[in-house]
C-alpha positions as CSV (number, residue, x, y, z in Angstrom):
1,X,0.0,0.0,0.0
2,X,1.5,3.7,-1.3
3,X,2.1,5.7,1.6
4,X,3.7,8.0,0.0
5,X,1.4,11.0,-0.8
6,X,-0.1,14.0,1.8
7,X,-1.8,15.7,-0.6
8,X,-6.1,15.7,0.1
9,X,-8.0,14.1,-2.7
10,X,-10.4,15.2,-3.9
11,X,-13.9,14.8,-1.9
12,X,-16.2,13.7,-5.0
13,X,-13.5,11.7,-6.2
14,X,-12.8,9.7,-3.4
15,X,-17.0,9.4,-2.1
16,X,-17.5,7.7,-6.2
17,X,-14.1,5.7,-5.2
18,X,-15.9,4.4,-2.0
19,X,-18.8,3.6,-3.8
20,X,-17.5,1.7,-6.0
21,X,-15.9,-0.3,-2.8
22,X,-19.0,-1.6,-1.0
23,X,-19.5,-4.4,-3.5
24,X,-16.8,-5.9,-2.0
25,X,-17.4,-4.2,1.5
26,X,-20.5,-6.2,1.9
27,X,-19.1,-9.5,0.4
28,X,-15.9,-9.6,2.9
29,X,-18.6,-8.7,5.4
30,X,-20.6,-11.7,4.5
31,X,-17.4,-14.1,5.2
32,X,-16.7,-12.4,8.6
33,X,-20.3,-12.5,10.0
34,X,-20.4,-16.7,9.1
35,X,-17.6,-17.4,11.6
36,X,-19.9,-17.7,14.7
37,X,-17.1,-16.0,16.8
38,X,-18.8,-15.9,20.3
39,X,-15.9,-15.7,22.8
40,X,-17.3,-18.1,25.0
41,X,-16.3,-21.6,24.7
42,X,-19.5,-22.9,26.4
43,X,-21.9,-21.2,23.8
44,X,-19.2,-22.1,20.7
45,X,-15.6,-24.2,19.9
46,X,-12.6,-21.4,20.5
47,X,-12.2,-22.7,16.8
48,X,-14.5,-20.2,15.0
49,X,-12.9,-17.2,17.2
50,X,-9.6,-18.4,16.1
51,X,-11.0,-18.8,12.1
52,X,-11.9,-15.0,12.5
53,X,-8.7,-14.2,14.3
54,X,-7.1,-15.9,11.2
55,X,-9.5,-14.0,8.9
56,X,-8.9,-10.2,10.2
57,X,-5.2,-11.2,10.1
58,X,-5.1,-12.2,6.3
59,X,-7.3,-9.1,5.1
60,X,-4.6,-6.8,6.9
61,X,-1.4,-8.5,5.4
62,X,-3.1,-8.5,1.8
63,X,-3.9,-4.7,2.5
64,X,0.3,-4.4,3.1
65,X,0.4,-4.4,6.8
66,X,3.3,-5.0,8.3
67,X,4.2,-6.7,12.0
68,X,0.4,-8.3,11.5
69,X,0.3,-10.8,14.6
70,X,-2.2,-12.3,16.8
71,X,-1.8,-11.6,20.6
72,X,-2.1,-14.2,23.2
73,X,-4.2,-11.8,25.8
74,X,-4.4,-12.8,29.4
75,X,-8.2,-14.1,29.2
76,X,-7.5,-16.6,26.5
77,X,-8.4,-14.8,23.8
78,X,-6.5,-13.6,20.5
79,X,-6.4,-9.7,19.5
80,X,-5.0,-8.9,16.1
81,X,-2.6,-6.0,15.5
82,X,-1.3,-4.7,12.6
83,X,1.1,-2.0,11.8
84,X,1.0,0.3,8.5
85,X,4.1,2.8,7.9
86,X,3.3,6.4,7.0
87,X,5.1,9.6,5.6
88,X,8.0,10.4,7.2
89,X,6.3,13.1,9.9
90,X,3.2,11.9,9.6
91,X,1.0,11.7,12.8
92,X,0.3,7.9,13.7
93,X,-3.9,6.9,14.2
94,X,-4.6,4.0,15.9
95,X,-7.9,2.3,14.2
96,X,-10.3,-0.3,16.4
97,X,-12.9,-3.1,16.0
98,X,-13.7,-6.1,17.7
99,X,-14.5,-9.5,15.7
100,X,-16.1,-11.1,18.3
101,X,-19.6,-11.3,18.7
102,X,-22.5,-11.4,21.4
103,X,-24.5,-15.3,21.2
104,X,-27.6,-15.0,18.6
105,X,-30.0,-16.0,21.5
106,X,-32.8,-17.5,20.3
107,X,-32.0,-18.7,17.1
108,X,-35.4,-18.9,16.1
109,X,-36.4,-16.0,16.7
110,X,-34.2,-14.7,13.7
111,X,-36.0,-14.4,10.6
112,X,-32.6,-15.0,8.5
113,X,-29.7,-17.5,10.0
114,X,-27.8,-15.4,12.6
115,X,-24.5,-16.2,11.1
116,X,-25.7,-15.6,7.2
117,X,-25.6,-12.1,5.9
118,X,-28.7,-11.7,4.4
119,X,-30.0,-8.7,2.7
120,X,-33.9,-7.9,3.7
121,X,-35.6,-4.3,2.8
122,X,-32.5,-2.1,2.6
123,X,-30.5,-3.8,5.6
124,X,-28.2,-6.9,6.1
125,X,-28.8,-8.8,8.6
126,X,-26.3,-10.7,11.0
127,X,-25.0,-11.0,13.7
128,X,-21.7,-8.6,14.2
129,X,-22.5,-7.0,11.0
130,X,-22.7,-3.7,12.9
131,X,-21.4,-4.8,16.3
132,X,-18.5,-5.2,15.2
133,X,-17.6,-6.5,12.4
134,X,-18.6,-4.2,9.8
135,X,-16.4,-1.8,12.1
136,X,-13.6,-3.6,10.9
137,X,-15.0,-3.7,7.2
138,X,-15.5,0.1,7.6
139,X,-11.9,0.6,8.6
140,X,-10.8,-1.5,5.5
141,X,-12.8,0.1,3.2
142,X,-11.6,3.7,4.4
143,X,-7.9,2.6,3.8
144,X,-8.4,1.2,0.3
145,X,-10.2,4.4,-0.8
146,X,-7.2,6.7,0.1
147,X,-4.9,3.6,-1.5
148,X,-6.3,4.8,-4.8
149,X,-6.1,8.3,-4.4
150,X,-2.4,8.3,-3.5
151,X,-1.7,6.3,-0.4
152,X,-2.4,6.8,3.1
153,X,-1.2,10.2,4.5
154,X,-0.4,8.5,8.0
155,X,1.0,6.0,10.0
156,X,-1.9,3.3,10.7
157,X,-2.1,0.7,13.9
158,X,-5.3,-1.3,13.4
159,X,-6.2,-4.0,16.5
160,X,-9.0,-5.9,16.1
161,X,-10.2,-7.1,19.8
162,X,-11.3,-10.9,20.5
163,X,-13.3,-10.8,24.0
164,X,-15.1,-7.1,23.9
165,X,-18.4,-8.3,24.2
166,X,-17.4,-10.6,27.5
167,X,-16.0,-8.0,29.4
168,X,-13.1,-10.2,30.4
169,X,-10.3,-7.2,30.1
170,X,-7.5,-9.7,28.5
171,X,-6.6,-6.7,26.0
172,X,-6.4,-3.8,28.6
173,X,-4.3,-5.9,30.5
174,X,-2.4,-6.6,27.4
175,X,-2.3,-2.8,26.7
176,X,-1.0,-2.3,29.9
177,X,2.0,-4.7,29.8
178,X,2.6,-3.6,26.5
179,X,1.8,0.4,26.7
180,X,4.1,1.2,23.4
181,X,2.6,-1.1,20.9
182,X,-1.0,1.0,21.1
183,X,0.8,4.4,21.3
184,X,-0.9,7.0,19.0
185,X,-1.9,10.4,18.1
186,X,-5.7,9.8,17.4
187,X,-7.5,6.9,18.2
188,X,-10.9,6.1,16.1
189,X,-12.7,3.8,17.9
190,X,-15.4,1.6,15.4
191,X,-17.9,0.2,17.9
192,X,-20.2,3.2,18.3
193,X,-22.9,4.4,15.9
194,X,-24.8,7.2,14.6
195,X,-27.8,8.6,16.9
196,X,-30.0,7.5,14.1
197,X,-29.5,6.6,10.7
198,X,-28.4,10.0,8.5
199,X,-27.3,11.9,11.7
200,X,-23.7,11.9,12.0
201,X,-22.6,11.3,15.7
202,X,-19.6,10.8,17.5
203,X,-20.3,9.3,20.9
204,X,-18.1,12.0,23.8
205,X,-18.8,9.9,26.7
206,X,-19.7,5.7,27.8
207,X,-21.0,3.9,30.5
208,X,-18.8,1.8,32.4
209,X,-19.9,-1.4,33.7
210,X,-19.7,-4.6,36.5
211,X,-21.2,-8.0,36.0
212,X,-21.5,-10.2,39.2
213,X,-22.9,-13.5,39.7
214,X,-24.9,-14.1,43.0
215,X,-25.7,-17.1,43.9
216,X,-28.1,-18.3,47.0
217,X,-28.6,-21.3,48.6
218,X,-31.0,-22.5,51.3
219,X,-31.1,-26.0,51.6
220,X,-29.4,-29.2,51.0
221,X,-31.5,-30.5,48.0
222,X,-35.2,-29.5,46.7
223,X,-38.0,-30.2,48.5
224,X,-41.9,-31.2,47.5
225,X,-43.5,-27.9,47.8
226,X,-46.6,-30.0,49.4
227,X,-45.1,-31.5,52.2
228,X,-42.3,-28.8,52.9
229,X,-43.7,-25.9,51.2
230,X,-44.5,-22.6,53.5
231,X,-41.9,-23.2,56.0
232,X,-38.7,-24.3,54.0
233,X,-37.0,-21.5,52.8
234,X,-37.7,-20.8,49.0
235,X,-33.9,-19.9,47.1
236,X,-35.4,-18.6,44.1
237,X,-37.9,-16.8,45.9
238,X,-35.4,-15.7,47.6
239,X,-33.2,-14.6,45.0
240,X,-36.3,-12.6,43.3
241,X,-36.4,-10.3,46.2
242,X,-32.7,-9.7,45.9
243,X,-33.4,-9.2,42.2
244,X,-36.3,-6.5,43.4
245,X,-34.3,-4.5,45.8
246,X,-32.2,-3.5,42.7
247,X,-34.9,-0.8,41.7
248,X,-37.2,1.6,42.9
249,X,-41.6,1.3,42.3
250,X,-40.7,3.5,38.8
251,X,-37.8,1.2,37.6
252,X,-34.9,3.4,38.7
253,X,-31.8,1.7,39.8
254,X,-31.8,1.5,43.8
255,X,-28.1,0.3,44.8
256,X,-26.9,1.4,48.3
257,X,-24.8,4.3,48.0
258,X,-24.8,4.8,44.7
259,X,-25.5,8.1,43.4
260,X,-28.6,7.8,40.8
261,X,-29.8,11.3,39.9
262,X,-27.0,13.1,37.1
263,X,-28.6,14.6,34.3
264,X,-27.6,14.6,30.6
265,X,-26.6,17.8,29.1
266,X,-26.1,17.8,25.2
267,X,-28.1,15.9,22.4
268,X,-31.7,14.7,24.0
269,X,-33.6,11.5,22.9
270,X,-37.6,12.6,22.6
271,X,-39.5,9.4,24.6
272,X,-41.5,8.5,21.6
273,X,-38.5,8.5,19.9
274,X,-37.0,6.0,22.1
275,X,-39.9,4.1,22.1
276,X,-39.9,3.5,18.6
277,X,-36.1,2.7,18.9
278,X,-36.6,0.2,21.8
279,X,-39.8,-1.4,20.3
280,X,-41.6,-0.9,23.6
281,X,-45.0,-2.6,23.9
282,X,-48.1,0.3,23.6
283,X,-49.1,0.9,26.9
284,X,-46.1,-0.4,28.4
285,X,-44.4,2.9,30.5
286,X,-40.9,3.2,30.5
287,X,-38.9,3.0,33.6
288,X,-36.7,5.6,35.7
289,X,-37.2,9.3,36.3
290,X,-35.6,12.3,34.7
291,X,-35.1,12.4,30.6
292,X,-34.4,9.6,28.5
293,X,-30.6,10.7,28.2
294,X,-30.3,11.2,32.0
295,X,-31.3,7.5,32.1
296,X,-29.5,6.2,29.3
297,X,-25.8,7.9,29.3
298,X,-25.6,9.8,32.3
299,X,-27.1,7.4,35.5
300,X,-26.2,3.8,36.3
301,X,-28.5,1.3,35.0
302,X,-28.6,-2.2,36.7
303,X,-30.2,-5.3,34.4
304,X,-30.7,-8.8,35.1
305,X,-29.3,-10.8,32.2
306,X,-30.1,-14.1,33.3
307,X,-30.9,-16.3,35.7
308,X,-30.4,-20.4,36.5
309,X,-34.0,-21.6,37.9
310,X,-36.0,-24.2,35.9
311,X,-37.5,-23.8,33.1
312,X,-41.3,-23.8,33.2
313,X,-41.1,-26.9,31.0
314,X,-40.6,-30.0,33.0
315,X,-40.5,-28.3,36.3
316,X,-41.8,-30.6,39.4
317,X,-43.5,-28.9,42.6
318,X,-40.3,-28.2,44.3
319,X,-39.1,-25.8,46.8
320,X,-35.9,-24.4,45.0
321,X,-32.7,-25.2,47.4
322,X,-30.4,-22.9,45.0
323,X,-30.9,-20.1,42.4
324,X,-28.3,-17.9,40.9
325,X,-28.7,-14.6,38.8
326,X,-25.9,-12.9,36.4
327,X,-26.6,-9.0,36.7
328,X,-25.2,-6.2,35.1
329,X,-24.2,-2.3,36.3
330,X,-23.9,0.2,33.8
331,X,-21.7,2.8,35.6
332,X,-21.9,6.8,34.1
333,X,-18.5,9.0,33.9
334,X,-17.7,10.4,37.3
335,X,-18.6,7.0,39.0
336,X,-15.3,4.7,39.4
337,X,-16.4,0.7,38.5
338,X,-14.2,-0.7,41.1
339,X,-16.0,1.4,43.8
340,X,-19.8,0.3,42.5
341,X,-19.1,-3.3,42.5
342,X,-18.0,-3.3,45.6
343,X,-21.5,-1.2,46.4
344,X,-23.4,-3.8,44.6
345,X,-21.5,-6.6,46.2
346,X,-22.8,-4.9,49.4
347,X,-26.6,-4.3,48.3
348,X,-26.9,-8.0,47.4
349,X,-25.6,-9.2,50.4
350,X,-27.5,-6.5,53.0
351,X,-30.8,-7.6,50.9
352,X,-30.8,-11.4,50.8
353,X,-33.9,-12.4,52.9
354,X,-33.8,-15.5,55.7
355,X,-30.5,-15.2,56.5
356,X,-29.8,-17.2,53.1
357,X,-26.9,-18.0,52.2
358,X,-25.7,-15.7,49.4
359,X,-22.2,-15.8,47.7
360,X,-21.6,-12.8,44.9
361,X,-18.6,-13.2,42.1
362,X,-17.2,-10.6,39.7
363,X,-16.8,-12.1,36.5
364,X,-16.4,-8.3,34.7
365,X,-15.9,-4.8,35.0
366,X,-14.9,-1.9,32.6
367,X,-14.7,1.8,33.2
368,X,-16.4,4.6,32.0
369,X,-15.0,7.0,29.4
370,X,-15.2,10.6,28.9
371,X,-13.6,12.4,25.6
372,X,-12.4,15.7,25.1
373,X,-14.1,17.1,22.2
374,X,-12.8,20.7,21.7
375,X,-9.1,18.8,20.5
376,X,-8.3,19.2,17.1
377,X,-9.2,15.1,15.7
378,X,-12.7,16.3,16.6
379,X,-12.5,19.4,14.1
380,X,-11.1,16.8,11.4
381,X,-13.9,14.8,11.3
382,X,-16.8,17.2,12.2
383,X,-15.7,18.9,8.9
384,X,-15.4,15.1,7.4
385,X,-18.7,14.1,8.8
386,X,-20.2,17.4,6.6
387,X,-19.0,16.1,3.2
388,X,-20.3,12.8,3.8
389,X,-23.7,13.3,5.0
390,X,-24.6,16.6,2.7
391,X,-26.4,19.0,4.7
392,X,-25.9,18.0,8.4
393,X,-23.6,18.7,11.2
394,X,-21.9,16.0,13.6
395,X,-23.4,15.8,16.5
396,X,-21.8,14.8,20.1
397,X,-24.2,12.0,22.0
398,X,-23.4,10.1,25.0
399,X,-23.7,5.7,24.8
400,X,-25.2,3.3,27.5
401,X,-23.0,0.3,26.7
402,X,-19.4,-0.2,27.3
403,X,-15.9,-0.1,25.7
404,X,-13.5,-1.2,28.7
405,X,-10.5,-0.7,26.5
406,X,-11.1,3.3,26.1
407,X,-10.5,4.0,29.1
408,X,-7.2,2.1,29.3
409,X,-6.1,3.9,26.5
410,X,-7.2,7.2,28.2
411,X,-5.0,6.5,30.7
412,X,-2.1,5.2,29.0
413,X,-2.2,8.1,26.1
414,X,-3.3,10.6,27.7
415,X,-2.1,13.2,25.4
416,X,-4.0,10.7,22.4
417,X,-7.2,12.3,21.1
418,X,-9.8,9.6,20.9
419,X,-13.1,9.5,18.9
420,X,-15.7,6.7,19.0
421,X,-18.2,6.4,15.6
422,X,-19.8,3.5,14.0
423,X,-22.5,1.0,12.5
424,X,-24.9,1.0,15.7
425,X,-27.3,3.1,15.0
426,X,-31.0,2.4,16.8
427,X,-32.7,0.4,13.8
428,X,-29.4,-1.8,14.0
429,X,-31.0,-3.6,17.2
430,X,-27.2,-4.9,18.3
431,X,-27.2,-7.1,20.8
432,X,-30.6,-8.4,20.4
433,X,-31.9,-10.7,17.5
434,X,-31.9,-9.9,14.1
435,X,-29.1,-7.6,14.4
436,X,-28.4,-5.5,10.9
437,X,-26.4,-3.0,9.3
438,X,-27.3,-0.1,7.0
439,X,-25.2,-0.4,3.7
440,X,-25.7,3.5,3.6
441,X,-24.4,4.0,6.9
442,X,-21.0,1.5,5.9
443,X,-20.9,3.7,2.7
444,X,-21.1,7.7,4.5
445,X,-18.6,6.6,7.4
446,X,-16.2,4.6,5.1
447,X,-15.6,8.3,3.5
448,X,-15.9,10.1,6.7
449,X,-13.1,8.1,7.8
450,X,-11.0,8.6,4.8
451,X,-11.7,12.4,5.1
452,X,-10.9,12.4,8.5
453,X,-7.6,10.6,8.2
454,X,-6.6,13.2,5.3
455,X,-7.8,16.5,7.0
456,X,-6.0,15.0,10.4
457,X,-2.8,14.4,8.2
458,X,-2.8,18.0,6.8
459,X,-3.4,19.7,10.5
460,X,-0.3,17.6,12.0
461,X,1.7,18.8,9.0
């Protein structure tokens, strides 16, 4: 790949030569979303994680990378890094994605096969195909437009994270051990997404998070629920009022000691809006006080994710003699993660009824992130973010979910400017079933991201 050339193509130009790119955007994405690359060897063989390790790796050494390797993190897991020269001055941008992928849930409930890119009115469905993996295709795309228009006009680190969605750290600890190899000037992080679909967003500030298993027992073995039922203490009853304690009669968050009233200041979400976004039943209220942002980016946010009980199906009149739940804490900037675990930790235990006996494990944690938007990386791509969505402005949002690894960086660069875009727009429905991407939105931040690396190139020189 020519990295010879500084000089800013032209905007046209290079938007037709993107264009002409998703073709193959959208069939390299098609061959990353089939490895089913859940990071969790329970759910799926460490093979296909490895297959899609191996696959990032290739595309980067066919695109000229250099020093391409897969790294052995401390959870088990594989990160890819590549290295791509610049000028000789040039500033250095560090660009991130993450190939592996949350489980598809109920398989069923997909209308297309999770792991089968399937176009469907205007959209691709998939899962990863926004979250993250077309992050990855988006970076790809970016670099081979400015290949054709005379080379890259700077230095280029790409890593390509194996365990983001588990929350299990092995790259910030990797980061940390290894602080130069991640070193940069900007940093574009490709696992955000527009506020909606046409709106050009960067996302300034993420929620944190801790995920804790608790687990209580009462008795020795089940019980019949006839002959024992009323007196022998219920566990998954139990557990449920745990479970309640976590939120207040409107749905707010209740965790002792944890501050639950910041507000949101910046870019509002209207509440039918949101409603439309979330797909919320009619009728059904939402939950929590204060404005949609406030609850979203700006206060913590406790969910339930699962829980171990039986399943309605085959269950026998039995008094339960163990349950265990898996709950998350979003945590808002200002709040430290460490500090609300340990608050959490404390709830659960205070609230456990009967004197049961209640044991509570962390099995992750990330902290939250706060950008500086008045540096100079965010003038570079609010003026990129203009040419490729004609006629609006970038706007500055907050995000509910969680990127452990910026705040690492934050504190291991913290001279780096750091901006978070992406694929994840509302209608995208990451996370959940049926999971898509917008070919537009792949298209528009493709070239924001080539203009962005050209107009950062030519303030640095």
């Amino acid at each position: 790949m020519d990295t010879s050339s500084t000089t800013q193509p032209d905007p046209a130009a290079l938007a037709t030569t993107v264009a002409s790119l998703q073709p193959r955007a959208l069939a390299e994405l098609a061959e990353l979303v089939a490895f089913k690359s859940v990071a969790d060897e329970a759910q799926f063989p460490r093979s296909e994680c490895e297959a899609a390790a191996d696959w990032v790796a290739g595309a980067l050494r066919a695109e000229g990378f250099e020093d391409v390797a897969l790294l052995d993190t401390p959870d088990g897991t594989q990160s890819v890094y590549g290295h791509l020269a610049g000028p000789a001055g040039a500033p250095t941008v560090l660009l991130y994605a993450h190939y592996d992928v949350q489980p598809p849930l109920n398989e069923d409930a997909w209308i297309s096969p999770p792991f089968e890119l399937t176009e469907r009115d205007g959209r691709w469905y998939g899962r990863g195909a926004a979250d993250c993996k077309g992050g990855f295709i988006m970076h790809l795309t970016a670099l081979r437009a400015l290949k054709e228009h005379g080379g890259v006009p700077v230095g280029v680190k790409v890593i390509v994270e194996g365990s983001e969605e588990q929350g299990t750290g092995g790259l910030e600890r990797y980061a940390e051990a290894h602080p130069e190899l991640l070193a940069a000037d900007a940093i574009v992080i490709g696992d955000a997404g527009n506020f909606r679909v046409g709106l050009p967003t960067v996302t300034a500030t993420l929620r944190g998070m801790t995920m804790v298993r608790v687990q209580v027992d009462t008795l020795e073995g089940n019980l019949h629920s006839g002959q024992f039922g009323g007196a022998a203490p219920d566990a998954l009853a139990a557990l449920i009022r745990v479970l309640d304690s976590l939120r207040a009669e409107d749905g707010s968050t209740t965790v002792d000691g944890l501050t639950a009233a910041q507000e949101w200041e910046g870019l509002q979400y209207g509440e039918d809006a949101f409603r439309q976004d979330a797909k919320v039943l009619d009728g059904v209220s939402l939950i929590g006080s204060g404005t949609v942002a406030d609850r979203i980016w700006a206060r913590p946010a406790v969910t339930v994710i699962g829980i171990d009980c039986p399943p309605v199906v085959g269950a026998t009149p039995s008094v339960q003699a163990g349950a265990r739940a898996l709950i998350s804490l979003r945590v808002p900037p200002g709040q430290d993660a460490a500090e609300a675990t340990k608050l959490l930790t404390a709830h659960l235990q205070a609230h456990t009824p009967w004197n049961a006996r209640v044991t509570v494990d962390q099995v992750g944690q990330g902290q939250p992130f706060q950008a500086d938007t008045s540096s100079p990386a965010y003038a570079s791509m609010a003026e990129a973010m203009r040419i490729a969505y004609p006629g609006e402005e970038m706007q500055t949002a907050g995000m509910g979910g969680s990127i452990p690894l910026c705040n690492t960086l934050a504190s291991l660069y913290p001279e780096t400017e750091i901006l978070l875009i992406g694929l994840s727009e509302p209608e995208a429905q990451i996370h959940a079933v049926n999971e898509s991407v917008s070919p537009e939105e792949l298209e528009r931040l493709s070239l924001a991201e080539a203009l962005f690396l050209t107009k950062y190139a030519a303030g640095k020189h």
